[in-house]
C-alpha positions as CSV (number, residue, x, y, z in Angstrom):
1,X,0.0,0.0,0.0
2,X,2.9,3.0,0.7
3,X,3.9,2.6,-3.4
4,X,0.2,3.1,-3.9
5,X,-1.2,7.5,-5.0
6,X,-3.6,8.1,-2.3
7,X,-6.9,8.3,-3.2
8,X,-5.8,6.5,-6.6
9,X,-7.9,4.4,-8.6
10,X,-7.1,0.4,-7.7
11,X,-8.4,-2.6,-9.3
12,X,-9.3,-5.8,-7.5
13,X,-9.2,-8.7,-9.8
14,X,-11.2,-11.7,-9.1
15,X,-11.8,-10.1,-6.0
16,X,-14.1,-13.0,-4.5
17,X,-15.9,-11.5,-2.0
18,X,-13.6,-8.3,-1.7
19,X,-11.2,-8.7,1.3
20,X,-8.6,-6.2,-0.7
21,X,-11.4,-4.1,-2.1
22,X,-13.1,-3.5,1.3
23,X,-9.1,-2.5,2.7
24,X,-8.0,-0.7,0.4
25,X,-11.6,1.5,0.4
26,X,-11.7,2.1,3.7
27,X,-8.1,3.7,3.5
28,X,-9.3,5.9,0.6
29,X,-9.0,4.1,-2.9
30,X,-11.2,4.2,-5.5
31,X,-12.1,0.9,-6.0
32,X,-12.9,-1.5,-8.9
33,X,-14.0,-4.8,-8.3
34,X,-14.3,-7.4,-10.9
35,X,-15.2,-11.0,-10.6
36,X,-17.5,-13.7,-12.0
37,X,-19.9,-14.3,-8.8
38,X,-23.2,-12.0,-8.9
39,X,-23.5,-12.7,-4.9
40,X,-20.1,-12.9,-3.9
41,X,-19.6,-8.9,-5.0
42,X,-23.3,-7.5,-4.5
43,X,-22.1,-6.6,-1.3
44,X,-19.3,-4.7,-2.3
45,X,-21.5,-1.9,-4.1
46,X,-21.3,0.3,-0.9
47,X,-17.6,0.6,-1.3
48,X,-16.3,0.3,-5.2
49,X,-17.3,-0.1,-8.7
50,X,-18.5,-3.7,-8.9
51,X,-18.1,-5.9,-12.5
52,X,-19.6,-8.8,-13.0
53,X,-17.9,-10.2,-15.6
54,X,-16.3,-14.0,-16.8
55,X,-12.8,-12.6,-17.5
56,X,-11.8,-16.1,-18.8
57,X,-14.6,-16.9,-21.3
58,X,-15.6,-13.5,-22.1
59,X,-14.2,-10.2,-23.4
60,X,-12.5,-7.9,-21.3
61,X,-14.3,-5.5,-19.7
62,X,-11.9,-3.4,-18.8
63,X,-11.0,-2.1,-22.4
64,X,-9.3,1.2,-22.9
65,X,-9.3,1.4,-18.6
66,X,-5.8,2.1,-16.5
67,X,-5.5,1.7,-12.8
68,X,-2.9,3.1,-10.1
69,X,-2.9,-0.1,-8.6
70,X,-4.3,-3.8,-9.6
71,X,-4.2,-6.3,-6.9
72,X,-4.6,-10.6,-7.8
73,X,-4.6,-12.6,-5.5
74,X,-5.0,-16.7,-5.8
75,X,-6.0,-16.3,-9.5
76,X,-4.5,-17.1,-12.7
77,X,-5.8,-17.0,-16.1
78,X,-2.6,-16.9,-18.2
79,X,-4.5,-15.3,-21.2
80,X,-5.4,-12.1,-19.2
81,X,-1.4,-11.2,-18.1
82,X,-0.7,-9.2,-21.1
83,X,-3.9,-7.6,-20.3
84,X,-3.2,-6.6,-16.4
85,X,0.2,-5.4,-17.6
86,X,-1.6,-3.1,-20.0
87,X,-4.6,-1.8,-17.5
88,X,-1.9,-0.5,-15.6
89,X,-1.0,3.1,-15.8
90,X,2.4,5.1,-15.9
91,X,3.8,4.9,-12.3
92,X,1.3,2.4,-11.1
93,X,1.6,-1.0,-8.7
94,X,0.9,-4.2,-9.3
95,X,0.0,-6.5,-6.9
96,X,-0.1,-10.3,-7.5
97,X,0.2,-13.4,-5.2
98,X,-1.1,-16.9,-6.0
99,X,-0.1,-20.6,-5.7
100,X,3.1,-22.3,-7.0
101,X,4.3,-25.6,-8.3
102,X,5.0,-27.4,-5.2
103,X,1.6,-26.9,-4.0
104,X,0.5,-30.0,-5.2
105,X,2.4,-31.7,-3.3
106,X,1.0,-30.7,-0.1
107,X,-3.1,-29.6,-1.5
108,X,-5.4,-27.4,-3.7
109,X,-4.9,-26.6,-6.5
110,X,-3.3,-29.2,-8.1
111,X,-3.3,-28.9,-11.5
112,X,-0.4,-27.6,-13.8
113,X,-3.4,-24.5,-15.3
114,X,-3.4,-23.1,-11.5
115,X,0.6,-23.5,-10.6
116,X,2.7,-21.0,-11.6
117,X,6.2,-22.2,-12.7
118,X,9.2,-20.8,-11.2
119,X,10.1,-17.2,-12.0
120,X,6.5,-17.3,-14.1
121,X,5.7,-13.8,-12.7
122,X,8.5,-12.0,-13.5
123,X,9.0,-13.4,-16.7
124,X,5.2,-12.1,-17.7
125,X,5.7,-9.0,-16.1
126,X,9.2,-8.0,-17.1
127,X,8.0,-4.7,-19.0
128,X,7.5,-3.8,-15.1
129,X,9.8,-2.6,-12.6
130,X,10.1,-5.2,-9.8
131,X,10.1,-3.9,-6.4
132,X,9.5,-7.4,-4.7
133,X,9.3,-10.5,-5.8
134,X,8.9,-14.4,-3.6
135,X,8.8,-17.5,-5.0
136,X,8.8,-20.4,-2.3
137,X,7.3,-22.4,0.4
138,X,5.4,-20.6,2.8
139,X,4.3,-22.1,6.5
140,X,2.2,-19.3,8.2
141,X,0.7,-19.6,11.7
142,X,-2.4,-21.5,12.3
143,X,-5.2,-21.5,11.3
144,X,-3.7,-20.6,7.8
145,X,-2.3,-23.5,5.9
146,X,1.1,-23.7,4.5
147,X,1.5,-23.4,0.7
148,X,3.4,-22.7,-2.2
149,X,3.4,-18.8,-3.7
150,X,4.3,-16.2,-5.9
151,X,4.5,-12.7,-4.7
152,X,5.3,-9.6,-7.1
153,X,5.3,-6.0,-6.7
154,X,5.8,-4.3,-9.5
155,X,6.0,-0.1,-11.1
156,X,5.1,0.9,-14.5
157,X,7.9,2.9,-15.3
158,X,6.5,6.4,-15.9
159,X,6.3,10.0,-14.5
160,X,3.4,9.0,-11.8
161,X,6.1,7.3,-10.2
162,X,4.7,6.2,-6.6
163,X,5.6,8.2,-3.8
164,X,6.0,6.0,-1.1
165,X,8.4,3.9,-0.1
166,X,9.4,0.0,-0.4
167,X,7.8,-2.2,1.4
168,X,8.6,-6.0,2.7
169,X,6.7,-8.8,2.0
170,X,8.0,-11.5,4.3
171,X,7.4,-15.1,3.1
C-alpha cells in the first residue's frame, strides 16, 4: 500500500468476496471490483465499482481502462497477463500473489493450469519494474495453511512514479 497514490484508482481482480477491495476502500482508494460471482460482489456496491464479468470466457471489460494499482490474488488466467500489464498506468503498482508448483504436493490446487512455474511472474511481467518479488514455500501460523506462492510487486515505469516507499513482503 505505501507505493500506492492516495486516493488513486485500484483494481481488485477476481476479487471473490472483496477482502482487498473492502481494505483498500476504507483507506481511501477508489475501487474497482471485478469477478464472476453476482453474490459474492453484491455486497461490495457500498464501497467500489462492482463488475460482474467471466474474465476467462468473455471479453475484457476493462478495455481502454488504467489503474494506479491492480491487486490478484489466488488467480491465474494466463491469457489475461498481457492484459493486467496493459490496465496498468504510468507509475502504477501491481499487486499479484497466488499458488506455485509445489503446492500440489502438499493440497489445492493441483493442477499444472493453476501453478505458476518458477520465476513465471517475473518473466510475464518483465516490461514492469520489480520492487519485490517471492517464489517459495510458505508455513504461516495456524489457522492458515502452508503453501506454495508467488508474490510480485511491481511499477510501470512512468512520470506518476509512486511516492512511497518499499515495502517487505516476508514469506
Amino acid at each position: 500500500m505505501p507505493l500506492l497514490r492516495p486516493g488513486g484508482t485500484v483494481l481488485d481482480l477476481a476479487c471473490g468476496s472483496g477482502r482487498h477491495t473492502r481494505e483498500l476502500a476504507a483507506r481511501g482508494f477508489a475501487m474497482t471490483a471485478v469477478d464472476r460471482d453476482v453474490e459474492a460482489v453484491a455486497p461490495l456496491k457500498a464501497c467500489a465499482e462492482v463488475i460482474v464479468a467471466d474474465i476467462e470466457a468473455g471479453p475484457w471489460p476493462l478495455a481502454g481502462r488504467r489503474f494506479d494499482g491492480i491487486v490478484v490474488t489466488n488467480y491465474l488466467w494466463r491469457p489475461l497477463l498481457p492484459r493486467i500489464a496493459e490496465a496498468l498506468a504510468d507509475g502504477g503498482v501491481l499487486i499479484y500473489e497466488t499458488f506455485a508448483q509445489g503446492q500440489e504436493t502438499i493440497g489445492r490446487p493441483s493442477r499444472p493450469e493453476f501453478l505458476l512455474a518458477p520465476g513465471e511472474l517475473l518473466q510475464a511481467f518483465a516490461t514492469l519494474r520489480v520492487v519485490a518479488f517471492e517464489d517459495g514455500f510458505e508455513n504461516p501460523p495456524a489457522p492458515a495453511a502452508p503453501r506454495f506462492v508467488q508474490r510480485l510487486a511491481a511499477v510501470r515505469p512512468g512520470a506518476a512514479e509512486p511516492p512511497g516507499k518499499l515495502a517487505r513482503f516476508p514469506l
